[in-house]
C-alpha positions in Angstrom: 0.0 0.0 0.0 1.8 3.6 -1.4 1.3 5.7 1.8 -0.3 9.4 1.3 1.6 11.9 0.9 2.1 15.0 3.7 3.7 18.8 3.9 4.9 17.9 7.2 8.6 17.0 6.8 10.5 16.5 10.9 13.8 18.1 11.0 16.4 18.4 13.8 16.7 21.9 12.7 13.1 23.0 12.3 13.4 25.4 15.5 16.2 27.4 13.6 14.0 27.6 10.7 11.4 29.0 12.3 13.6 31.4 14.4 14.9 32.9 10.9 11.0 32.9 9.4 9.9 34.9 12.8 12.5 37.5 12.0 11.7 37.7 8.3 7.8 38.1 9.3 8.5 40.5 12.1 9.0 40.3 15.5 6.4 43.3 17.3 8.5 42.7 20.6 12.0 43.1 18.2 10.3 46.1 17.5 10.2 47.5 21.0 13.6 46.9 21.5 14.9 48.4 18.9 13.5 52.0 19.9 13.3 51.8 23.9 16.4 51.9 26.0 15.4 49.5 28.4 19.3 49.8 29.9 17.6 53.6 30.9 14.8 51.6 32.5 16.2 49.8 34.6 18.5 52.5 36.2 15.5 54.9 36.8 13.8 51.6 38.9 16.8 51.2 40.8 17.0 54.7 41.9 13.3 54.3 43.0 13.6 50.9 44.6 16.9 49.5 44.4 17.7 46.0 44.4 17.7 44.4 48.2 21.1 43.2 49.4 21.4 39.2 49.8 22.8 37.1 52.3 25.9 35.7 51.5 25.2 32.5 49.5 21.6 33.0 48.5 20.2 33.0 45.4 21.2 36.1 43.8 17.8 38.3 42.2 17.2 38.1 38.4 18.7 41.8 36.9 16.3 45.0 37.3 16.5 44.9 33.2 15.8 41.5 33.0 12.6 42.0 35.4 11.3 45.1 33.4 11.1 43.3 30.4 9.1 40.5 31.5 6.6 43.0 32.8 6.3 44.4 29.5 5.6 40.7 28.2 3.1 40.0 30.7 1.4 43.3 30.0 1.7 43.7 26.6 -0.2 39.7 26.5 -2.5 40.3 29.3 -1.0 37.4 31.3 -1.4 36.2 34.5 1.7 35.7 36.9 1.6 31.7 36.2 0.7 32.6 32.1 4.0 34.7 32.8 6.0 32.3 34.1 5.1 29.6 31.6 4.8 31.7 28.2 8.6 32.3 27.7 9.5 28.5 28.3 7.2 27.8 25.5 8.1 30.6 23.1 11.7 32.1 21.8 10.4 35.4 21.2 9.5 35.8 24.4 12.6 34.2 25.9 14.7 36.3 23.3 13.3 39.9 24.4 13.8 38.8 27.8 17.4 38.0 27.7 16.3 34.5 28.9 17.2 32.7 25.3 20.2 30.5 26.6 19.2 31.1 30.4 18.9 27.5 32.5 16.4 29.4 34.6 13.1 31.4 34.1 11.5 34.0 36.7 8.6 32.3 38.5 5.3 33.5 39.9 6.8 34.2 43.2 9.6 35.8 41.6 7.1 38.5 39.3 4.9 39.5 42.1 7.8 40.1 44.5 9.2 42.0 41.8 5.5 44.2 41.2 5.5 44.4 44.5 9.1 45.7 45.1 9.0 49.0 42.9 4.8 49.7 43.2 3.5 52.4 41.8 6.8 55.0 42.4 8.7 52.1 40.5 5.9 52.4 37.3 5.9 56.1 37.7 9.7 56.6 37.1 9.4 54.1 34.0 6.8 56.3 32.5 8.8 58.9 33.5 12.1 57.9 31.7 10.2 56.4 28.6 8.4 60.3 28.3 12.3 61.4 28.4 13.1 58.9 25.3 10.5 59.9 23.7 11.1 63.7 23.5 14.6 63.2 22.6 13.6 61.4 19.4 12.0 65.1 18.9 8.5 63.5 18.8 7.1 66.3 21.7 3.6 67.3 22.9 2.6 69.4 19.8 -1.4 70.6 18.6 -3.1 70.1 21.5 -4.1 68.0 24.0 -7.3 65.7 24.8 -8.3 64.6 28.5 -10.6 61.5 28.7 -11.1 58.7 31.0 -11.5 55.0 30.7 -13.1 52.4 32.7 -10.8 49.3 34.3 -13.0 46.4 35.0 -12.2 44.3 38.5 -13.3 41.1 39.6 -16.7 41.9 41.3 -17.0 41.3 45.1 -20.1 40.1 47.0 -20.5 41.8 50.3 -23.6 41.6 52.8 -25.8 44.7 53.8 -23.9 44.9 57.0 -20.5 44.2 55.2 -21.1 47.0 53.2 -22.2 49.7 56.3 -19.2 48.7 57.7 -17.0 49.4 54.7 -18.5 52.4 54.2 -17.0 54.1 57.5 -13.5 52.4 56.3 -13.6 49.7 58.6 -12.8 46.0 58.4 -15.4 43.6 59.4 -14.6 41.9 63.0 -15.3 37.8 61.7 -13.0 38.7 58.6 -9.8 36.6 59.0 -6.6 37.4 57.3 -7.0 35.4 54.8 -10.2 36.4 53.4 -9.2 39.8 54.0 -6.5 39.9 51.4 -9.2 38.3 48.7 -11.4 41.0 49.1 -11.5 44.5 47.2 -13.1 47.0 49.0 -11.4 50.0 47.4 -12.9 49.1 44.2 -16.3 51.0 43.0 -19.8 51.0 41.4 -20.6 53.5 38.9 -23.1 53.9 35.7 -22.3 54.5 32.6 -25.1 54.7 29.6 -27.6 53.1 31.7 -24.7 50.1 32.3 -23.3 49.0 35.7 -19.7 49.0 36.0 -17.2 47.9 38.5 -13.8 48.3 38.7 -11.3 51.5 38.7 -10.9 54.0 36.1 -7.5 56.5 34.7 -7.8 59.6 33.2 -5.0 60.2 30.3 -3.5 63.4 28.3 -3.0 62.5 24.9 -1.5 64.8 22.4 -3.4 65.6 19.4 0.0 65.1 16.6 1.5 62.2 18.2 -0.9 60.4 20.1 1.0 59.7 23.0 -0.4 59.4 26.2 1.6 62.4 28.1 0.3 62.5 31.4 -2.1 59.8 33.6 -4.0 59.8 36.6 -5.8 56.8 38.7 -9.0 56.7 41.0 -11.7 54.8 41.5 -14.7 53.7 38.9 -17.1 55.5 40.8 -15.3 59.4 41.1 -16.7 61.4 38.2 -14.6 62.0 35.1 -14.3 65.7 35.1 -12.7 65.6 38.7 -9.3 64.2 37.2 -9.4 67.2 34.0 -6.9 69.7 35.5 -4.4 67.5 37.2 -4.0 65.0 33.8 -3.5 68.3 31.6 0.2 68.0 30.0 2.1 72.0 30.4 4.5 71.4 27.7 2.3 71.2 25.2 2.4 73.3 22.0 -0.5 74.5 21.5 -3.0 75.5 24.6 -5.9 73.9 22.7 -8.0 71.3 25.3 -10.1 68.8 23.7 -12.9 66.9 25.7 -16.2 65.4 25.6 -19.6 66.4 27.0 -18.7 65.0 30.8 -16.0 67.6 31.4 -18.6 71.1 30.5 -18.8 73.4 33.1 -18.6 76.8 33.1 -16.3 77.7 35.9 -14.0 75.2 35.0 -13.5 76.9 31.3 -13.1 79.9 33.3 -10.4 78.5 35.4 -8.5 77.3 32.0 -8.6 80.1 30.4 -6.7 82.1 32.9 -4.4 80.0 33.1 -4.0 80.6 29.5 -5.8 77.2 27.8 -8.0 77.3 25.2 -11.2 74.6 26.2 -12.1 72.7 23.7 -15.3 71.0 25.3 -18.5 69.6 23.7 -21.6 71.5 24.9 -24.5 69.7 26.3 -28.2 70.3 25.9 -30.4 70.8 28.8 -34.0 69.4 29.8 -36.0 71.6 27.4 -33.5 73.4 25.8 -31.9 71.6 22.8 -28.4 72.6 21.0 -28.6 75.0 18.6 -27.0 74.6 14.9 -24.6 76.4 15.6 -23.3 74.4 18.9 -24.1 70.9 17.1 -21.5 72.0 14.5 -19.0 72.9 16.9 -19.3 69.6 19.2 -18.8 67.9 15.7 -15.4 69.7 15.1 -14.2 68.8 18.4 -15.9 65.1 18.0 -13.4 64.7 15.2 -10.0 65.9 16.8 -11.6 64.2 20.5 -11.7 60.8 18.5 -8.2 60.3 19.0 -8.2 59.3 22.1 -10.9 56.3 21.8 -8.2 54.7 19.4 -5.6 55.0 22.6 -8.1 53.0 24.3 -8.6 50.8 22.1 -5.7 49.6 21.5 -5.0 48.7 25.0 -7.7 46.9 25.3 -6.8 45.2 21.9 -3.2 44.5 23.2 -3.1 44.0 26.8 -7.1 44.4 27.9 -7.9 46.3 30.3 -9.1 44.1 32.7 -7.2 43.9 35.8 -6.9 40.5 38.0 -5.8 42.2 41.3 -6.8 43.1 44.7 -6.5 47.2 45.9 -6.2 50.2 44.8 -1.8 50.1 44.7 -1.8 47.1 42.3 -4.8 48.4 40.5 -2.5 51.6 40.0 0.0 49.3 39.4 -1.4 47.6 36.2 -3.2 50.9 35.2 0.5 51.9 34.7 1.5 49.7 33.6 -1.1 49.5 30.1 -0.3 53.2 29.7 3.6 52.1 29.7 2.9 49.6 27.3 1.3 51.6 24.9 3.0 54.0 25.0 6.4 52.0 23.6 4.0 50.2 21.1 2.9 53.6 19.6 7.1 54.6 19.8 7.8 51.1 17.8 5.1 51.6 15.0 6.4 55.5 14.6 9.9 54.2 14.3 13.4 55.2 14.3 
């Protein structure tokens, strides 16, 4: 009997031949490298949180450079600690923008979260801060404008009881909580509505630049604080132009007031009142500003195509943590796909 034929040919080289094709196909995490200094990175953690010293003959810590870019990995995928730990045994790329490629040993679980937990949200703060520096240098600064919106963070719901929740309310802990139940449950995280949807979680409020679309400036809080209480401490001062772009949420007279002298020029979609529509004139405007505004739904976007924006964590740090982290994230994708 003539056996069938098959494309699948087994060759003790195959891995080397799909290394090369990767490369010819194009690496996105190549990418990143090739345009962040992640050298810079590292040294502007270790001046926030610098490495502990270890007793003598203990394992020594993975390097701070090392660690930063497996927390770009895990972002960048929307892993999970153990998705972390596994995903670069299983794949080169991964391995290979890790420095791990012809390492014997790969960061665990344990080893990420004491890692997150080590630099917090200073540690995320001064990467931001250092990528923002690499990113002007390359002349690509705040130019055109700026436009403020906020995003919603989903977080794993919690269940609490009536009197769970009067207690929480004055900021206390309920008395038959042990420990252990205590660190499963999120009580900084928040209820709010948005179009007639309920929504729990956390939410950020970003600065993005209207001519490079980078997100200049970020600010965290809760799901349930209103958007337009975040507006003056996410604006970006170096911008170019004094032009603020924003939606309908952020309207209010005495805050367009307050911009302008301070020398901005608002930007923000009216809204109609019960029994008084927009007039023509108004519609047009909000329409101008709808098209310039727009921009920013495609930063949100992609983060939520890249990384999601879901978080898997417990408190307001480490939901600060991850926030930062997705604005870190995108903001060295958007540097790779502008280039050199």
């Amino acid at each position: 009997m003539i056996a069938r034929r098959t494309a699948v040919k087994n060759d003790l080289l195959a891995d080397e031949g799909y290394a090369h094709k990767v490369d010819a196909i194009g690496d996105p995490l190549q990418k990143i490298e090739a345009v962040v200094d992640f050298s810079a990175l590292a040294q502007a953690v270790e001046r926030i949180s610098p490495r502990p010293e270890q007793p003598k003959g203990g394992r020594p810590p993975y390097p701070t450079e090392m660690m930063v870019r497996v927390l770009v990995v895990k972002r960048l995928h929307g892993l999970s600690d153990e998705q972390t730990e596994f995903q670069p045994l299983d794949r080169r790329s991964f391995r290979r923008f890790c420095g791990l490629e012809h390492s014997r040993n790969i960061p665990d679980r344990t080893t990420i979260w004491n890692f997150e937990n080590r630099i917090g949200v200073d540690g995320v703060n001064a990467l931001f801060a250092e990528l923002d520096r690499q990113i002007r240098a390359r002349g690509l600064e705040a130019r055109a404008g700026q436009i403020v919106d906020a995003t919603l963070v989903p977080a794993p719901k919690q269940h609490f009881t009536r009197e769970e929740k009067a207690i929480l309310d004055q900021d206390a802990m309920p008395a038959d909580w042990k420990p252990a139940k205590r660190r499963q449950k999120d009580v900084d995280a928040r209820w709010t509505k948005k179009h007639g949807k309920s929504h729990h979680g956390y939410k950020f409020t970003v600065s993005v630049d209207r001519k490079h679309k980078f997100i200049r400036t970020w600010v965290p809080d809760t799901a349930c604080v209103h958007d337009s209480q975040h507006l003056e401490a996410a604006l970006e001062e170096w911008n170019t132009s004094a032009e603020i772009y924003a939606d309908k949420g952020y309207v209010g007279a005495e805050r367009e007031e307050r911009l302008r002298e301070q020398g901005y020029r608002p930007r923000i979609q009216r809204k109609a009142k019960q029994g008084k529509p927009l007039s023509a004139c108004q519609e047009r405007r909000n329409r101008r500003i709808a098209k310039v505004r727009a921009r920013v739904e495609h930063v949100f976007a992609a983060i939520t195509q890249w990384g999601g924006k879901r978080i898997r964590t417990i408190g307001q740090d480490r939901a600060n943590f991850a926030m930062g982290m997705m604005v870190l994230v995108y903001n060295m994708h958007r540097l790779a796909f502008l280039g050199p």
